[in-house]
C-alpha positions in Angstrom: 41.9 -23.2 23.8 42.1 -25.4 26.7 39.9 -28.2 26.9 39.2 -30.2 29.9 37.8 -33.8 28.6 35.9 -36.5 31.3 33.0 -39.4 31.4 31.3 -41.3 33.2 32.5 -44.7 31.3 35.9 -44.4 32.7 39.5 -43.2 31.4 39.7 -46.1 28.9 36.2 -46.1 27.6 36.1 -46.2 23.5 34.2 -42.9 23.7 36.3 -40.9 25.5 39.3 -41.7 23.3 37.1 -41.2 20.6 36.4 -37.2 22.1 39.9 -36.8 22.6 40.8 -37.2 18.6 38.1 -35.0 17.7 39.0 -32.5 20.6 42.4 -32.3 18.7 41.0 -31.0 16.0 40.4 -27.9 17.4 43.1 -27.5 20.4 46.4 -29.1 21.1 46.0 -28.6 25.1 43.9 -31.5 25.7 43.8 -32.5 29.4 41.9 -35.9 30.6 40.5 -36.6 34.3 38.2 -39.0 33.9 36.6 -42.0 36.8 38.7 -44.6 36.8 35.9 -47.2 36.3 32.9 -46.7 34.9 30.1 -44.8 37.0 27.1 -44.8 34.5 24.2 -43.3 36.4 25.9 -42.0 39.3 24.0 -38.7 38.7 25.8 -35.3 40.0 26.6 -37.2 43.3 29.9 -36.9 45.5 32.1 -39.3 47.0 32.0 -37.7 50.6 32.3 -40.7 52.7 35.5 -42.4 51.7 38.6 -41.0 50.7 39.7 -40.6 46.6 42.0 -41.2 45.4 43.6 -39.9 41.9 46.5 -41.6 39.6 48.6 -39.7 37.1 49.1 -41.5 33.8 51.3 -38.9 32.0 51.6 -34.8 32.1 48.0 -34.0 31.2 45.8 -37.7 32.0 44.4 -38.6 35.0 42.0 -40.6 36.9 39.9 -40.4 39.8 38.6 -43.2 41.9 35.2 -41.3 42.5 32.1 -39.9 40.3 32.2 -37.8 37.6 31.5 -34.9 39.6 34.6 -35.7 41.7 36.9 -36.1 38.9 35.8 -32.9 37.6 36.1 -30.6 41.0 39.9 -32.3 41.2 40.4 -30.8 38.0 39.3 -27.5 38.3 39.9 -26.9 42.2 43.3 -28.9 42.1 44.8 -30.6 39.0 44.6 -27.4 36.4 43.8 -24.6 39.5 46.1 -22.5 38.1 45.8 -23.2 34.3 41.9 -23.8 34.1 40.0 -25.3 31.4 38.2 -22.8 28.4 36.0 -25.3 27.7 35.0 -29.3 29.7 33.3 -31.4 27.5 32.3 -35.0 29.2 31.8 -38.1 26.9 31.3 -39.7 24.4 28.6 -41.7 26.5 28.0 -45.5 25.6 24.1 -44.7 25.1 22.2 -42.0 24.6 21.4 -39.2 27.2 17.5 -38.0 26.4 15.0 -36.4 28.5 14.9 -37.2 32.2 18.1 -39.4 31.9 19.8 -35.9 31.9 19.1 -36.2 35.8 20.6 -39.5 36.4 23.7 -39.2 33.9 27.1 -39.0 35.4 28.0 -37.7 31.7 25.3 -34.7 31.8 27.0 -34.1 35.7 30.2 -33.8 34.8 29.7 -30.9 32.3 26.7 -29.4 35.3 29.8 -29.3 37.3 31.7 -27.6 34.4 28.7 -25.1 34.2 28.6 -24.7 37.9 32.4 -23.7 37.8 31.2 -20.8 35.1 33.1 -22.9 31.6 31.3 -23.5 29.3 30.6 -26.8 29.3 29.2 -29.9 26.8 27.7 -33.3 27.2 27.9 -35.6 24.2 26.5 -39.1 24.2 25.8 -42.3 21.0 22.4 -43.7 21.2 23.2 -47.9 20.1 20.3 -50.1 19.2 20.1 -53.6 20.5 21.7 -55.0 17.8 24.8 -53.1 19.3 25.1 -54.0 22.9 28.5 -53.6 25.6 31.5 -53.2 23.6 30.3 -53.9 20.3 28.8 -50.6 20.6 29.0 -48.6 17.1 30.9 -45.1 17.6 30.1 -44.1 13.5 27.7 -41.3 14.0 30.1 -39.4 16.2 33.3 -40.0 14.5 31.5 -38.5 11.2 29.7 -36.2 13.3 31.4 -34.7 16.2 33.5 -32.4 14.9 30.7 -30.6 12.5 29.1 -30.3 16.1 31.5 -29.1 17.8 32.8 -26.7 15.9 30.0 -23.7 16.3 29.0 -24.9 19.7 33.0 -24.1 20.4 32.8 -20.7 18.5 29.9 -19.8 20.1 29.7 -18.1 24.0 27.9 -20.0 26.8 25.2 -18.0 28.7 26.1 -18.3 32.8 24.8 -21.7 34.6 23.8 -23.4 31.0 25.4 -26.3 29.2 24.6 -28.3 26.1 23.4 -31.9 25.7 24.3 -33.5 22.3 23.1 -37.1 21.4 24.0 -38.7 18.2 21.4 -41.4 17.0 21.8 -44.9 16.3 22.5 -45.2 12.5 25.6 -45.4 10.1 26.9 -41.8 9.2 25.5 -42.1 5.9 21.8 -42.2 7.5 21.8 -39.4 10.0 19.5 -36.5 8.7 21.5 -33.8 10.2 21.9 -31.8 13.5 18.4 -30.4 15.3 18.2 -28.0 18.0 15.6 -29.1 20.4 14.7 -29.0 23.9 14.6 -31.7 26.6 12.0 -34.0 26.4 9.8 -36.2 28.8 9.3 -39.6 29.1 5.9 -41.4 30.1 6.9 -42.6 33.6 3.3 -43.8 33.9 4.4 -47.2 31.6 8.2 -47.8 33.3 8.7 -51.3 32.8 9.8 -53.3 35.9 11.5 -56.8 34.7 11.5 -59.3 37.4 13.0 -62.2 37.4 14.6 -64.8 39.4 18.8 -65.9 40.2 19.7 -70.0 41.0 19.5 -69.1 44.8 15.8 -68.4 44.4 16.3 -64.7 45.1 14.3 -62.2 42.9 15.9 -59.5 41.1 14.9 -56.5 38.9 16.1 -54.6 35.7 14.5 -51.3 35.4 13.1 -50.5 31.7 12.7 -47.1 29.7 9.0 -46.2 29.2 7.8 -45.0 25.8 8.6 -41.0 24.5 5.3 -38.2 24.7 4.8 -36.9 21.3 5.2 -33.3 21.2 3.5 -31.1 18.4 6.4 -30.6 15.8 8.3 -33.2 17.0 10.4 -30.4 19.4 12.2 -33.1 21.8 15.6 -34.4 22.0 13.4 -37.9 22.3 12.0 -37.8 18.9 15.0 -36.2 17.4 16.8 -39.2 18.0 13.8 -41.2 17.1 13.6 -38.9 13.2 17.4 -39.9 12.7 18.6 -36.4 13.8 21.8 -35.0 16.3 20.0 -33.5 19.0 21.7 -30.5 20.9 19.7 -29.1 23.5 20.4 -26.3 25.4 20.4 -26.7 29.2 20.2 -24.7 32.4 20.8 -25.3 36.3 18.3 -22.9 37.5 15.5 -25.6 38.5 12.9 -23.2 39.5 9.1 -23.2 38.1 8.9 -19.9 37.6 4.8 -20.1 36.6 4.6 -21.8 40.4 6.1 -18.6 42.7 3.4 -16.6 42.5 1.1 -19.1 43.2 3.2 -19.5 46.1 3.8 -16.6 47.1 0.4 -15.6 47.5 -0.8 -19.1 49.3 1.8 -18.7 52.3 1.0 -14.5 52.0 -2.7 -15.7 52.9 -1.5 -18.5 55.6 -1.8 -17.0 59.1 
């Protein structure tokens, strides 16, 4: 198995160090492209308007000074075009990926780009509390954690255009409850929180915070399996349509003269 490992917390992040171990478990053709600094929250954007630029560290690590969407179309259209990947999974993240943050996640992006590219693709990503904060971080979920993950989501076949998101909650090994299958869930954008304050020139500034979770009947989120002490893995799909809305649709414009 060939595995194709990225972020969006850069080639030296603790996380994506941490994947490669567990990664070598299963497969000893591990290759890294990775951003070369960290691009949390770039999303699935490209780098189209300035050049990048990509270093080789050794036969099978490299690093791309672009998104994570950029480091994984180098791979696959460039770096491994003629040995392509099995599998890509992107992380560890430095915080957890839930709900909406799917959308904004250069982490989730990378493996939509895997996806996209027909491999079957993975995100993984540690939820920290406050008491952990930068690179104090804990990893201990995951370590214990990643590899009973990994294993059947590896042994099992992805369907075309999906990927899976797996977060690992904030607690020691010890306390996690298990692993829960869920889907995405939604946050109440209605209560953002908007911090405002003000730098020694007088300037104002903002830090953008995370709203509260919806509760769903039988607690069916990736939110409030975090929340219960669970691994989420959520099964996810690029086809964005609303397929309840197209008929709708359809038969609005049919009536339009």
């Amino acid at each position: 198995m060939r595995i194709l490992i990225t972020n969006d917390d850069g080639v030296n992040a603790r996380g994506l160090k941490l994947l490669e171990s567990v990664a070598r478990k299963f497969s000893g053709d591990i290759w890294i492209v990775a951003p070369t600094e960290e691009q949390s929250g770039a999303g699935h954007s490209l780098t189209l308007t300035t050049p990048v630029r990509l270093r080789r560290h050794d036969d099978r690590r490299f690093s791309v000074t672009g998104t994570p969407t950029d480091a994984v179309m180098l791979a696959l259209a460039h770096i491994m075009k003629d040995s392509p990947p099995d599998v890509v999974l992107s992380g560890i993240n430095r915080g957890a990926n839930l709900a909406e943050d799917v959308t904004y996640s250069g982490t989730v992006s990378a493996a939509m780009e895997g996806a996209l590219a027909g491999v079957r693709s993975i995100a993984l990503s540690q939820a920290y509390s406050r008491e952990g904060m930068g690179d104090t971080v804990p990893f201990a979920a995951a370590e214990a954690w990643a590899e009973r993950v990994l294993g059947p989501l590896l042994d099992l076949g992805s369907e075309p255009g999906t990927l899976v998101n797996v977060n690992f909650p904030a607690l020691p090994p010890d306390e996690v409850k298990g692993i829960r299958t869920c889907r995405q869930g939604l946050r109440d954008y209605g209560r953002l929180r908007i911090v405002q304050r003000t730098d020694p020139r007088g300037y104002d500034y903002y830090w953008f915070g995370l709203g509260p979770m919806v509760q769903t009947p039988g607690h069916s989120t990736d939110l409030e399996a975090i929340a219960d002490g669970y691994i989420s893995v959520s099964p996810l799909h690029l086809d964005l349509t609303h397929e309840p809305s197209l008929d709708a649709l359809h038969k609005k414009f049919a009536a339009a003269p």
